[in-house]
C-alpha positions in Angstrom: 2.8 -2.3 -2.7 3.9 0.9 -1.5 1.9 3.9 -2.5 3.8 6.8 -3.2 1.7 9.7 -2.4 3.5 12.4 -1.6 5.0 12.8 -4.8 1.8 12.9 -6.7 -1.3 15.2 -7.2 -4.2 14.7 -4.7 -6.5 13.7 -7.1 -4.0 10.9 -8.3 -3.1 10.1 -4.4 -6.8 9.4 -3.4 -7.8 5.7 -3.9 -9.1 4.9 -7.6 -11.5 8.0 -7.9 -14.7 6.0 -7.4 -12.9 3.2 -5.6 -11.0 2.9 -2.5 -7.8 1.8 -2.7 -5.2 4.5 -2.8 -3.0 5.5 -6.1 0.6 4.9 -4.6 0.9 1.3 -3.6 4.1 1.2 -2.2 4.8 -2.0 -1.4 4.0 -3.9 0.4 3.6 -4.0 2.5 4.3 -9.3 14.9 3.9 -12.4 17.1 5.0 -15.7 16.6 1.8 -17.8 16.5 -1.8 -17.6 18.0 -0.9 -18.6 21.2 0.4 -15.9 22.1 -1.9 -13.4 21.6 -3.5 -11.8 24.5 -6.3 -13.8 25.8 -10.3 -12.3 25.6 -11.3 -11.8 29.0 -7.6 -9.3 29.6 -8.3 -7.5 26.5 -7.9 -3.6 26.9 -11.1 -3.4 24.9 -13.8 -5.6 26.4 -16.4 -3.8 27.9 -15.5 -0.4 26.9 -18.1 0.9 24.0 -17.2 3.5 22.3 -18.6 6.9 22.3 -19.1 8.4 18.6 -19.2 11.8 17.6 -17.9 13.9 14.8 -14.9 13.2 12.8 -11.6 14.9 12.5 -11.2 17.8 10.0 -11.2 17.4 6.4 -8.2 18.5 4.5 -9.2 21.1 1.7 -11.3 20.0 -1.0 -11.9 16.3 0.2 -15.7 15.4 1.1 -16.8 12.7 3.6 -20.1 10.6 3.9 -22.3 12.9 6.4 -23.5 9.8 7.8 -19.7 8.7 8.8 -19.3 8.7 12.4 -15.8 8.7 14.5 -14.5 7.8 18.0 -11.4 6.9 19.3 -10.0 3.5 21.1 -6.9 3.3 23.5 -4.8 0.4 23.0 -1.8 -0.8 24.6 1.7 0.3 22.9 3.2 -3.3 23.7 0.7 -6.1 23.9 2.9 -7.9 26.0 3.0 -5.0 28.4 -0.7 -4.7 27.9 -1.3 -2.5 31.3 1.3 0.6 30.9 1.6 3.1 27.8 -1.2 3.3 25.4 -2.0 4.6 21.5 -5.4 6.3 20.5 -6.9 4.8 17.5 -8.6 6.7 15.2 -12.4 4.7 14.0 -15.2 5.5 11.7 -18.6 3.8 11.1 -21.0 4.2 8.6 -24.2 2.0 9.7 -26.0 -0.2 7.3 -29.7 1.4 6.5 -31.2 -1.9 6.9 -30.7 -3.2 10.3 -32.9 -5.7 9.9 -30.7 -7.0 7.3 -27.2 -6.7 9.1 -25.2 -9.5 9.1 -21.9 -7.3 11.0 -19.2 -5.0 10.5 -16.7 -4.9 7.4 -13.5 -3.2 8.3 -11.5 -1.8 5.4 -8.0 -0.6 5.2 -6.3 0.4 2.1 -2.8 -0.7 2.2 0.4 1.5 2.5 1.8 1.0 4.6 1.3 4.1 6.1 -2.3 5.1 4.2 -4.6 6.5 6.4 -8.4 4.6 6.4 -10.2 7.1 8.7 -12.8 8.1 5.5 -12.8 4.5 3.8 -16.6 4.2 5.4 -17.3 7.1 3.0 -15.4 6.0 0.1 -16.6 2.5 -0.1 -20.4 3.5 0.1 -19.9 4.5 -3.1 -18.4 1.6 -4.3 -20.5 -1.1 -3.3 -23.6 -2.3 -4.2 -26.7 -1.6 -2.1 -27.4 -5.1 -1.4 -23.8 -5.5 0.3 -23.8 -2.5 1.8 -27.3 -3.2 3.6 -25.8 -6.3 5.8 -22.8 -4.4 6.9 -21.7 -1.3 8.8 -18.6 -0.1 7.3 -15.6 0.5 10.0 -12.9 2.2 8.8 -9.7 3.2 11.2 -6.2 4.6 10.7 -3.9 2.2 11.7 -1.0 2.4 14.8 0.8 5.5 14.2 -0.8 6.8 10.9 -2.8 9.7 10.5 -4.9 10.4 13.7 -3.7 7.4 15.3 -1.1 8.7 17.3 0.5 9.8 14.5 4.7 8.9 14.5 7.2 10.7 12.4 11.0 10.3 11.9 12.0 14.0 11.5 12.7 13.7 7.9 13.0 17.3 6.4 12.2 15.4 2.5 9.0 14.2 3.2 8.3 12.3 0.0 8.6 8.4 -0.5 10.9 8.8 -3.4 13.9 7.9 -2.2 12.4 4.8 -0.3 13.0 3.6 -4.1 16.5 3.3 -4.1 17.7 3.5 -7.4 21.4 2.9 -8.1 23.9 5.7 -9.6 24.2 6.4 -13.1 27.2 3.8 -13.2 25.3 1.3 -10.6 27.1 2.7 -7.8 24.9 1.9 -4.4 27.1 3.8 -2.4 24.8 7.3 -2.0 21.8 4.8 -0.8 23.8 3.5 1.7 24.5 6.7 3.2 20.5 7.8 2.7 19.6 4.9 4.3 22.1 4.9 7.3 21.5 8.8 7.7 17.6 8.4 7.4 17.6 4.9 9.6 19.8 7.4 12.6 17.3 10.6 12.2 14.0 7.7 12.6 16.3 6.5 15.7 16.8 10.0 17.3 13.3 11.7 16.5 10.0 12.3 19.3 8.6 8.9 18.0 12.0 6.6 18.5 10.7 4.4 21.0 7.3 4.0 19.5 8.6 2.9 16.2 9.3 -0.1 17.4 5.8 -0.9 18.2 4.6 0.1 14.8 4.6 -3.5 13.7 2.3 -5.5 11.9 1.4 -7.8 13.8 0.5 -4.9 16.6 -2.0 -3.3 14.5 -3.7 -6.8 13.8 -4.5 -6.9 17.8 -5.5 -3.4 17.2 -8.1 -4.5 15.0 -8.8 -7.3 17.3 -9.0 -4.8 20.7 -11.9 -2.7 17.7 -14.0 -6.1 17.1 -14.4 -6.2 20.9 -15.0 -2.2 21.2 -17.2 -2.9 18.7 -19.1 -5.5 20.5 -19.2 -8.3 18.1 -18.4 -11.8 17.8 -16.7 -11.5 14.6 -15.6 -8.9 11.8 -15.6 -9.5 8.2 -12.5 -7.3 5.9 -11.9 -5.9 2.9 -8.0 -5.2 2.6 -6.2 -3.8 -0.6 -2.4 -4.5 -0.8 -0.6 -3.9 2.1 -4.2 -4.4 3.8 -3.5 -8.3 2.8 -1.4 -9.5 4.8 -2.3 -7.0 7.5 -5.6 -9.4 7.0 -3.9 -12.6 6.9 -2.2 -12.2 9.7 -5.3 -11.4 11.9 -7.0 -14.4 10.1 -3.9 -16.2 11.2 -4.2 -14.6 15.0 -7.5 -14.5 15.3 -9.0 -16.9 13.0 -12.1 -17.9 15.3 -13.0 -14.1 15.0 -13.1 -13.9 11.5 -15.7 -13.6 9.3 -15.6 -12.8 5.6 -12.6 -11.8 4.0 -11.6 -10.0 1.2 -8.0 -9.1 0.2 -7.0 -7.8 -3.4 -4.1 -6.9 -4.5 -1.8 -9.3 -2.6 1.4 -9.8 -0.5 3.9 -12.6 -0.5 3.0 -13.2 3.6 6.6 -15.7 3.9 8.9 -12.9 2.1 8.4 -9.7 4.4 9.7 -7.3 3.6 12.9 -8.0 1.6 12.1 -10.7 -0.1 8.3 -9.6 -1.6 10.6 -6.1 -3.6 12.6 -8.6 -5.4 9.3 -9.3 -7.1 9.0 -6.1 -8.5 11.5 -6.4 -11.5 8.9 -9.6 -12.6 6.0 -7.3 -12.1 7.2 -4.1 -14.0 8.5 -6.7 -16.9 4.9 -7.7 -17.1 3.0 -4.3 -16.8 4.9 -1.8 -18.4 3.7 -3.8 -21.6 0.5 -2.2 -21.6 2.1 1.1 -21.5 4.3 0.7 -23.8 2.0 -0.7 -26.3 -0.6 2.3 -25.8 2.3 4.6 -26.7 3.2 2.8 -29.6 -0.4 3.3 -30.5 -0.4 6.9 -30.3 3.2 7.8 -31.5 1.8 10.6 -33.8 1.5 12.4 -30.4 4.5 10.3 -27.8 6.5 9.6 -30.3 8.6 7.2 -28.7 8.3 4.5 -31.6 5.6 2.5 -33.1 6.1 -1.2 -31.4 6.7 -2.3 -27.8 10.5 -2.7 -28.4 11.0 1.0 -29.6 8.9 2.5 -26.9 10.7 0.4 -24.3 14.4 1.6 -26.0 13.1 5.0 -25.9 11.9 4.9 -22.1 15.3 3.2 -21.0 17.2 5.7 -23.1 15.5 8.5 -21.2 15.9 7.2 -17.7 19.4 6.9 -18.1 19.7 10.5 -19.6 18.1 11.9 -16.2 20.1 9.3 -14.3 23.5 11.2 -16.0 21.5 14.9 -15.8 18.5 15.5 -14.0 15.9 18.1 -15.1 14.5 20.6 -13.0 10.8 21.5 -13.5 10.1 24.9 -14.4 7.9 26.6 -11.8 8.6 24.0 -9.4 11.0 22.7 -7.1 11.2 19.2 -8.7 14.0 17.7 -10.1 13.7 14.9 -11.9 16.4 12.4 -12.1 16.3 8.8 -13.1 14.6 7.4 -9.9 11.9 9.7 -9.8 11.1 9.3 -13.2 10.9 5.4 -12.7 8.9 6.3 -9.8 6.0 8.1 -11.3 5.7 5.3 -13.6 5.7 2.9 -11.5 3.1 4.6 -9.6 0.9 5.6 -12.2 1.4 2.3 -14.1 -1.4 0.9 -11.1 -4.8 2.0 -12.8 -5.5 1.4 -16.2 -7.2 4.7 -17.2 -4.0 6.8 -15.7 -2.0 4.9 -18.7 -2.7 8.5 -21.2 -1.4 10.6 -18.7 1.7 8.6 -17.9 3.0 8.4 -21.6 2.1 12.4 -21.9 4.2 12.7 -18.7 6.8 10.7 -20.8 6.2 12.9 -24.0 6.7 16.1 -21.4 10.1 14.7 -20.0 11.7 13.5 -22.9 11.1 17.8 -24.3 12.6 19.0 -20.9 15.5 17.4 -21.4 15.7 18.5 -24.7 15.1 22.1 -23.7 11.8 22.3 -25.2 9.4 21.5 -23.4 5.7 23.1 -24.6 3.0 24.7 -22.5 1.1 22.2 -22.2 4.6 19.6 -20.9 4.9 22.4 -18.4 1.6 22.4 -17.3 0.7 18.4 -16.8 4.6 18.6 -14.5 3.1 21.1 -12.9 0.0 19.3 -11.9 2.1 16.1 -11.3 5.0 17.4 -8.8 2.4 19.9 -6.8 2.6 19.3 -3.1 -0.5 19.1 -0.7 -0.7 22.0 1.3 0.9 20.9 4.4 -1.7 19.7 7.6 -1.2 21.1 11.2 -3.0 17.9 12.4 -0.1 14.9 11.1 3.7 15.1 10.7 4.8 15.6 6.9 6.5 12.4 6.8 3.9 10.5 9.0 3.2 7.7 5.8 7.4 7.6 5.6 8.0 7.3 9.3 5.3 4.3 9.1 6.1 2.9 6.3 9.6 2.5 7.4 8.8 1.2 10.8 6.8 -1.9 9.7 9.0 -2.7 7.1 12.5 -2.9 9.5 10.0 -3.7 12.2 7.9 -6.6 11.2 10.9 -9.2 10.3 14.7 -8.5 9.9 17.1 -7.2 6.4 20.7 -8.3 5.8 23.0 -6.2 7.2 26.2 -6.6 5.0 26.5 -3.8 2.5 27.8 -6.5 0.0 24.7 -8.7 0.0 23.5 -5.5 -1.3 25.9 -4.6 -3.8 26.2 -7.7 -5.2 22.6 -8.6 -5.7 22.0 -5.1 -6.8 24.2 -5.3 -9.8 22.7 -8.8 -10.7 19.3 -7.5 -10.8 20.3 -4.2 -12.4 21.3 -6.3 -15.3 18.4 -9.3 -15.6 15.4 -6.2 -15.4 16.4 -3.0 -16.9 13.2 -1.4 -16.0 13.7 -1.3 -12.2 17.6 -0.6 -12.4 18.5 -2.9 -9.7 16.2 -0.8 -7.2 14.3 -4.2 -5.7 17.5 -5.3 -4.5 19.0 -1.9 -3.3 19.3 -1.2 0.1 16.9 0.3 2.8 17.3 1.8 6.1 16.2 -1.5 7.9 19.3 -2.5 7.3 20.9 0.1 9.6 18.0 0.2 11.6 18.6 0.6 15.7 16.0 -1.8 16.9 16.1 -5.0 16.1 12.2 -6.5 15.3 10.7 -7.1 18.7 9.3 -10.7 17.9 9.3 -13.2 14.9 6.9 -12.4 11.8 3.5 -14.1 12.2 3.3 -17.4 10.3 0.2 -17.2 8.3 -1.5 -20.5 9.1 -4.0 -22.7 6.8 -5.8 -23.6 9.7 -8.9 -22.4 9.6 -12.8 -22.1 7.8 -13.0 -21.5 4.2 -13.8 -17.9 4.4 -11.1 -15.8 2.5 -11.0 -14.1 -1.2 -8.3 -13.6 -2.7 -8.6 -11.1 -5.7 -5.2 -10.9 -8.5 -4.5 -9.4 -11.5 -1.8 -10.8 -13.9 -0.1 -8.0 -14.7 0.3 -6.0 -11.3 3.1 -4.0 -10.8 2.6 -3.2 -7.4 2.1 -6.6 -6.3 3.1 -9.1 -8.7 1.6 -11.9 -9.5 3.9 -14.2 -8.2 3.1 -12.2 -4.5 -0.3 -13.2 -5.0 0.8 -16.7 -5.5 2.6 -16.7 -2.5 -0.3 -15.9 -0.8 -2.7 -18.3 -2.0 -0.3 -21.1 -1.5 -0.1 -19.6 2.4 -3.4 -19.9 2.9 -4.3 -22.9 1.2 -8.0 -24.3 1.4 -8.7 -21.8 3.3 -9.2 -19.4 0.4 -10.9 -19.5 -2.8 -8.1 -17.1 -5.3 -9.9 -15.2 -7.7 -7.6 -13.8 -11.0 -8.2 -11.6 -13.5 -6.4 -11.4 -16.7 -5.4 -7.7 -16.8 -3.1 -5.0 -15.7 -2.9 -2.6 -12.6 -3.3 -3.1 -9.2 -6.9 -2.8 -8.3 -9.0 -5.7 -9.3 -12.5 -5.2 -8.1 -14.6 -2.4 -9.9 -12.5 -2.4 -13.3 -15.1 -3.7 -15.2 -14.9 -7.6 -14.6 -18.4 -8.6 -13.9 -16.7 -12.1 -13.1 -14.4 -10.3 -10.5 -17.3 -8.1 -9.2 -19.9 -11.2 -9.2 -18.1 -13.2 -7.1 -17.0 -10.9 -4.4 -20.4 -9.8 -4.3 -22.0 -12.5 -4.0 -19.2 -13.8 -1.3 -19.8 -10.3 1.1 -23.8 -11.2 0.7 -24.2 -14.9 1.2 -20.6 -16.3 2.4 -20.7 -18.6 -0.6 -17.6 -18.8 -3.1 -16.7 -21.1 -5.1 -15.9 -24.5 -5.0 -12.4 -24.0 -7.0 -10.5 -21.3 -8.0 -11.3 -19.1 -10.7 -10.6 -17.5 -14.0 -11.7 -14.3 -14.9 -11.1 -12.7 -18.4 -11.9 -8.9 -18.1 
C-alpha cells in the first residue's frame, strides 16, 4: 500500500500517467464508533464557506487543470478538544460544466499514506468520462499534515521511504532495524512536529473530510479512494455513514489488520505478482537473460538480491547504493502497473552487470533515471510523506513491542516467502514509538445503504488480494466487490471494460449490481 516515491523518478512517482493513483503504494495504509464523533450543529466547519482563489505553486514540470481552484479550511488538531489548536487544510475544486446536471461533489485521495491530493481535480478530469464528470465537482485535498496541510516532518536527514522496508541482514540478522527504527521512532519524537504527530491519525483526517462536506455545503459527498484512500473511506463511511454518497475504493486495505497485521500480506501478494514479471523476462531472455522459465528467472532474481544483500553496488554518477532492500524495493514498487514491467526487468538486466563490473551505457543510464532525486521544495519538509506515513501507521492502532515477537516471526517468514526476505514481519518504529495511539481503531461497520464499490485485482502486490477480502467481508452487504483477474495495483482504466462499465455506470446512476462480479481483463 505504501508508495515509495522518493526513491523513484517523477515521472514514475506521479499516479499512473493518465490515471490518478500514485506509483509507490506503500502500504497501506481514529475513534472508537460513530457515537463519538462530533455532533453537526458544534462542527468547526458549518457555516463557514470557503473562499477560493489560486492554487499553491507547481513544482517544476508538473501542469494543473486551469480550471482547478484552491482554498483552505481550519480544523481542529484534536476533535475532542475541538475549540483550541487548529490545522489548515489544503482543498481544490474543479466544477462540473453542466450544473444542471450535478448530482454533488466526488472527493478523491490517492492513498499513501502520506501522498499529497491537492491536484487530483486535475488529474482525474482526464481520466474520467464526460458523462461522470458532468454530475460531479471534483474536490481534491491534502490530507492532515501532508503537503500544504500543515505539512509535519520528523527531522529525518534520509528522506526516502526505503528503509520503512525493513529488510533483514544478509544472515537474517534484525538487529540494524531495530536500532533504525528506535533511532528514527526518537528523532519523530524530538522534531517541530512531535506533538502533532499524534494527531495525524486516520480516523482525524476522516472528520477532516467530514468538517470539508460541511465547508462545502452539502448534504453528502460521494469518493473515489485508491489504496490507502480505502480505508481512509471506510472509516468515514463507517463515521459518517448518513453522509455518504457514492463510494468508490480500489485497491484495498484489510480495515481489521491496521497496520501490522495488513504487511504480513505482502509475502502472499509478491508470491502472486512477481509471476508476471518473471514470465515476461523469461520471454525476452535474448535481452535479460535471467533464464527462459519462471523458475530460472526467479533463481536468478533471488540469487541477485542476496549478492547485493552480501555487497551492495554503488551507482556510477550517483549517490545510490544499492543493497538488497533497495533492490527488492524498486521491484516491488514498479511491479504496481503493468506497462512499467519492461523497465523493471531492464533495471534487473542493468544490476545484475553492475555487480559484475560491467555495466553498459545504456545500464548506467536507465540507474540514472531511476535513483534521480526531485529537486528539493521550499514549500514541504523533505521527509513530509515519511513523517506521515509513520504517524498514521504507529498512530492509528498499536504494534508489539517485544523485539522477539519480531525476531521470531521475521525468521519464519524469511523462510515460507523468499521474495520479501522476512521484511512484512520486520520491525518498524511504531514499535518504539513515544505516544501511545490516542484512541481505539474505528470499527468499520456493515451498517449502512448499499452504496460502496469495491474494485480488486488478483494479483496485487501492493494490496493483496486477500486485503481486499478483508475488506469486503468488513463491509458486507453494504458493498458490491468488483475483481479483476490481473496484476498490479490499479484496477480502473487498465483496459477492463467490465471494471470501467461498472464503476461508471455506479458514479452516474448509483446502480451496481445485484451480486458481486467477475471481471476477466
Amino acid at each position: 500500500m505504501p508508495e515509495v516515491a522518493s526513491s523513484l523518478p517523477a515521472d514514475f512517482q506521479r499516479s499512473r500517467g493518465s490515471q490518478w493513483g500514485l506509483l509507490s503504494a506503500l502500504i497501506l495504509t481514529a475513534v472508537a464508533g460513530c457515537s463519538d464523533k462530533v455532533p453537526p450543529d458544534a462542527a468547526p466547519g458549518e457555516g463557514r464557506p470557503l473562499l477560493w482563489g489560486n492554487c499553491p505553486a507547481l513544482p517544476e514540470g508538473a501542469t494543473r487543470d486551469p480550471r482547478q481552484t484552491c482554498a483552505t479550511l481550519q480544523v481542529p488538531l484534536d476533535y475532542h478538544h475541538p475549540d483550541g489548536r487548529t490545522l489548515e487544510i489544503a482543498i481544490s475544486r474543479i466544477a462540473t460544466a453542466r450544473p444542471d446536471s450535478r448530482r454533488g461533489v466526488l472527493v478523491l485521495n490517492p492513498g499513501g499514506p502520506g501522498l499529497e491530493g491537492l491536484d487530483l481535480p486535475s488529474l482525474a478530469a482526464t481520466v474520467l468520462p464526460s458523462e461522470v464528470l458532468e454530475r460531479y465537482d471534483l474536490i481534491g485535498f491534502d490530507p492532515r499534515g501532508v503537503g500544504h496541510s500543515s505539512p509535519v516532518t520528523c527531522g529525518l536527514t534520509d528522506v526516502s521511504l526505503v528503509d520503512l522496508f525493513p529488510y533483514p541482514a544478509a544472515d537474517g540478522s534484525i538487529d540494524a532495524n531495530v536500532a533504525l527504527a528506535r533511532e528514527t521512532a526518537a528523532r519523530c519524537a524530538a522534531s517541530t512536529s512531535g506533538d502533532i504527530l499524534p494527531f495525524i491519525t486516520t480516523a482525524n483526517t476522516a472528520r477532516d473530510m467530514e468538517q470539508i462536506r460541511q465547508a462545502l455545503g452539502e448534504r453528502m459527498i460521494s469518493y473515489w479512494g485508491q489504496s490507502y484512500g480505502t480505508y481512509l473511506g471506510a472509516v468515514y463511511a463507517s463515521l459518517f455513514a448518513e453522509n455518504t454518497d457514492r463510494m468508490v475504493l480500489e485497491g484495498n486495505v484489510d480495515p481489521t489488520r491496521v497496520w501490522y497485521g495488513v504487511y504480513h500480506y505482502w509475502g502472499e501478494g509478491m508470491a502472486s505478482r512477481f509471476p508476471d514479471a518473471a514470465r515476461f523476462a523469461a520471454a525476452n531472455n535474448d535481452t535479460v537473460h535471467f533464464g527462459t522459465t519462471l523458475e530460472e528467472v526467479t533463481a536468478a532474481y533471488l540469487e541477485l538480491a542476496s549478492r547485493l544483500d552480501a555487497t551492495p553496488a554503488s551507482v556510477p554518477g550517483t549517490s545510490a547504493r544499492i543493497t538488497g532492500g533497495l533492490f527488492r524495493t524498486v521491484t516491488y514498487s514498479l511491479l504496481q502497473k503493468n506497462e512499467q514491467i519492461p523497465l523493471l526487468v531492464q533495471f534487473w538486466r542493468a544490476i545484475d552487470n553492475l555487480t559484475d563490473g560491467a555495466p553498459t551505457a545504456e545500464d548506467a543510464a536507465l540507474l540514472q533515471q531511476v535513483f534521480a532525486q526531485e529537486p528539493a521544495r521550499a514549500d514541504v519538509p523533505a521527509d513530509n510523506q515519511t513523517a506521515v506515513f509513520l504517524a498514521l501507521a504507529c498512530g492509528d492502532a498499536s504494534w508489539p513491542t517485544d523485539i522477539e515477537v519480531y525476531r521470531k516471526k521475521t525468521a519464519e517468514d524469511r523462510a515460507a516467502h523468499p521474495l520479501t526476505a522476512g521484511m512484512p514481519f520486520n520491525i518498524w518504529p511504531c514499535a518504539f514509538w513515544k505516544t501511545q495511539p490516542r484512541e481505539a481503531p474505528v470499527e468499520v461497520t456493515r451498517q449502512g445503504a448499499h452504496n460502496l464499490l469495491l474494485l480488486q485485482n488478483r494479483r496485487d502486490n501492493a494490496t493483496p488480494w486477500e486485503s481486499g477480502l478483508g475488506m469486503r467481508k468488513a463491509l458486507g452487504a453494504r458493498a458490491t466487490f468488483v475483481e479483476l483477474d490481473a496484476g498490479g495495483h490499479y484496477v480502473y482504466g487498465q483496459g477492463s471494460s467490465c471494471v470501467d462499465g461498472v464503476s461508471n455506470t455506479f458514479l452516474m446512476t448509483g446502480q451496481l449490481p445485484q451480486g458481486d462480479v467477475s471481471c476477466a481483463n
